[in-house]
C-alpha positions, -999 to +999 in steps of 0.1 A: +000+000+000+030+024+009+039+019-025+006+025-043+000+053-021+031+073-021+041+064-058+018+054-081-013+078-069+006+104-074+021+098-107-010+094-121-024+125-105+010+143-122+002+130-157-040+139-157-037+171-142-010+182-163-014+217-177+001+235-207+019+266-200+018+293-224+058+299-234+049+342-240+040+343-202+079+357-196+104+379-216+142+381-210+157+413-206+179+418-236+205+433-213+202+423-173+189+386-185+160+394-157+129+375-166+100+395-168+064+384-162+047+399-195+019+420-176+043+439-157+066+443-187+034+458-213+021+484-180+058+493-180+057+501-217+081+474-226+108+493-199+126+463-181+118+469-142+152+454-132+180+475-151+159+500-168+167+491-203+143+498-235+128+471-255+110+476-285+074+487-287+053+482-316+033+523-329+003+509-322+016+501-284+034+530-286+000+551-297-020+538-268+004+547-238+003+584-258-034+592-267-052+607-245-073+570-232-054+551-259-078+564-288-070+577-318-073+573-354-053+563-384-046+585-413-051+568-448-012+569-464-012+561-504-001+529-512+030+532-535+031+509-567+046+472-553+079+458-567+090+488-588+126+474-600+111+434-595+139+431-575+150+394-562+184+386-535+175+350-522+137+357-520+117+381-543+106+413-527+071+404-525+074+374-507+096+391-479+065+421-480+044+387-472+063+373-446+067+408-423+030+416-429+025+381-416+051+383-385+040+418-375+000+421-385+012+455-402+010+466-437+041+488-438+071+503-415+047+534-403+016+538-385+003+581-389-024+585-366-044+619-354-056+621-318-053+644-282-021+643-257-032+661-228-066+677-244-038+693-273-048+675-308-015+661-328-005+641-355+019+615-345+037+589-370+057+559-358+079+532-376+078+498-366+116+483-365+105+447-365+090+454-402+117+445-424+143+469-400+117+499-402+134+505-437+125+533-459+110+525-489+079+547-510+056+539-480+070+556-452+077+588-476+042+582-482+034+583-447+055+612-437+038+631-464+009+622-455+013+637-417+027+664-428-007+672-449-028+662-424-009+687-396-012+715-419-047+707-427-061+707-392-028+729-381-019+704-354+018+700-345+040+668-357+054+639-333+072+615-351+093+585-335+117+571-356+135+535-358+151+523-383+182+505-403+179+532-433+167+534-466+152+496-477+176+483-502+150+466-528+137+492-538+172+512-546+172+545-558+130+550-550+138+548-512+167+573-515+145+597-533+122+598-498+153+617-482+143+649-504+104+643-505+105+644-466+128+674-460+100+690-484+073+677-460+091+692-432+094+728-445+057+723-451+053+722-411+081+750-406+061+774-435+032+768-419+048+776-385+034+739-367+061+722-342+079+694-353+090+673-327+113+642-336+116+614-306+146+586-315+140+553-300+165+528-308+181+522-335+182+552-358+206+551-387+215+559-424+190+578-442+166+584-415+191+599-397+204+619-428+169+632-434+138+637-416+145+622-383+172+653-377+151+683-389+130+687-360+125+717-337+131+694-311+151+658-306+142+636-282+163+605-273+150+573-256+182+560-234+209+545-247+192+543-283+218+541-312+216+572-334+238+574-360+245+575-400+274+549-402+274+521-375+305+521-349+318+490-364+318+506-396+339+530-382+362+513-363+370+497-396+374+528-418+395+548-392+415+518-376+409+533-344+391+522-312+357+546-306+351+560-265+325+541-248+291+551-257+303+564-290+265+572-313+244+564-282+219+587-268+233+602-239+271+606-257+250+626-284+230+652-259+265+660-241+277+670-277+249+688-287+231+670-309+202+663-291+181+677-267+165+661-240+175+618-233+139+610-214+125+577-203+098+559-224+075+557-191+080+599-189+079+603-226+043+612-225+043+642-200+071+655-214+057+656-251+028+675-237+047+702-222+069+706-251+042+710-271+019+733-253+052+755-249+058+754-288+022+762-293+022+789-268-005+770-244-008+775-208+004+743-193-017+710-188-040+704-157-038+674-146-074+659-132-093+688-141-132+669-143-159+689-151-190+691-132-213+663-127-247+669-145-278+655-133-295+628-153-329+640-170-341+603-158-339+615-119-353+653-130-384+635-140-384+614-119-389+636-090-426+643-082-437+683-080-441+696-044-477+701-029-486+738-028-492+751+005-528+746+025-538+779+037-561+777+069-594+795+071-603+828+076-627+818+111-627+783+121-653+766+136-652+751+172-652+714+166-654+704+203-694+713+208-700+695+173-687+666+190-704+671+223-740+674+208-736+643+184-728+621+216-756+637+232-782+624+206-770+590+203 
């Protein structure tokens, strides 16, 4: 029985009430190696808890932590023509189009999408790094254009958060052409007199850099995010000479200059809203302001009129001998 009882029961209680555990319950910080339970991670805005470091965020995660409730909406971006040069390395264009719309849910590298930060409408446009490197090809000149007309339209100020590897190699010389057609988007904004801020999450290099992601009226870094037009390696090789630590990276940049503010992704938000009312010449945000409550027409009519008033008469009668002689006949 000691057996039976202490081995076999509970073997066969192990193998029945056997559960499957989902394997996207945890993430591994890329840089501490903390494991992260995933709720905490997604309230923390993808922000490891442990060392602090930045993860990515897809724009649509990104968009919700920003909007005012997490609502906005998305601005329609032209679809360029598909496969201009038919262009083929060891897969054709198209089928690597496929397989990061399929990885990703996404259509293209940018998300533009028009909502409130802090009751203050914008137009904010994000690129997704984990579509095909956040490269830019016709569709994120597209989509740049596209914010750019819709900010001047409703005269609402630009945020844009860049990440990307540069300009998207199959489709060559098209994608290098968006490095002009966005600086022409841009002095759209400055003619117009609208802000232009430019936040840099990590990485942001080659053409972005070269173009729209540095012609902001103001640059904002995530931490530690690689900003750069040629890589460090790439430079080691080409000087043959060691770089200083933190050479391209975020807070080596803002000491020289180049940038001006290095703020957290969980502060990102209040600090975009005070930038922005300051650029727009706004008194700053209130924080909680509610209006007051209203009552509901349901409980209005609900409510039944008061009585009027009962006015006595002029002389009243004595109603004690009434009484007294009714008694007396019965």
């Amino acid at each position: 029985m000691n057996w039976i009882t202490n081995y076999v029961r509970p073997r066969i209680n192990s193998i029945f009430s056997r559960r499957e555990i989902p394997e996207n319950l945890w993430s591994k910080c890329d840089d501490c190696g903390t494991m992260l339970f995933h709720r905490e991670l997604s309230q923390n805005l993808n922000v490891c808890t442990n060392c602090g470091h930045h993860m990515p965020i897809t724009p649509r995660d990104r968009f919700a932590a920003l909007f005012d409730g997490g609502a906005y909406a998305e601005v329609d971006v032209p679809l360029p023509t598909p496969d201009p040069l038919q262009f083929r390395d060891q897969k054709k264009y198209p089928e690597r189009m496929r397989a990061a719309q399929k990885s990703t849910g996404e259509k293209e590298a940018m998300l533009v999408a028009r909502g409130e930060i802090g009751r203050t409408p914008v137009i904010a446009a994000a690129q997704d790094f984990s579509f095909m490197g956040g490269s830019m090809g016709m569709y994120v000149g597209n989509a740049i254009i596209a914010a750019a007309q819709e900010a001047v339209k409703l005269k609402r100020p630009l945020i844009l958060f860049s990440a990307a590897g540069g300009a998207r190699m199959q489709e060559g010389i098209l994608s290098l052409m968006q490095m002009p057609r966005t600086t022409v988007a841009v002095q759209m904004l400055r003619e117009a007199g609208l802000p232009y801020i430019v936040v840099l999450t990590h990485p942001t290099t080659g053409g972005v850099t070269a173009s729209y992601a540095m012609l902001g009226d103001v640059h904002i870094a995530e931490p530690n995010a690689l900003i750069c037009f040629a890589g460090p390696r790439v430079i080691e090789q080409t000087i043959r000479e060691k770089l200083p630590e933190g050479f391209q990276r975020a807070e080596y940049l803002l000491d020289h200059g180049m940038l001006d503010r290095v703020t957290k992704r969980t502060d990102m938000r209040d600090e975009l809203i005070t930038i922005t009312r300051m650029l727009l010449g706004l008194p700053p945000a209130v924080k909680g302001d509610l209006p007051a409550p209203t009552p509901e027409p349901e409980a209005i009519e609900a409510t039944p009129p008061a009585p009027p008033p009962v006015e006595p008469p002029e002389n009243p009668k004595p109603a004690a001998k009434a009484d007294k002689k009714k008694s007396g006949k019965e």
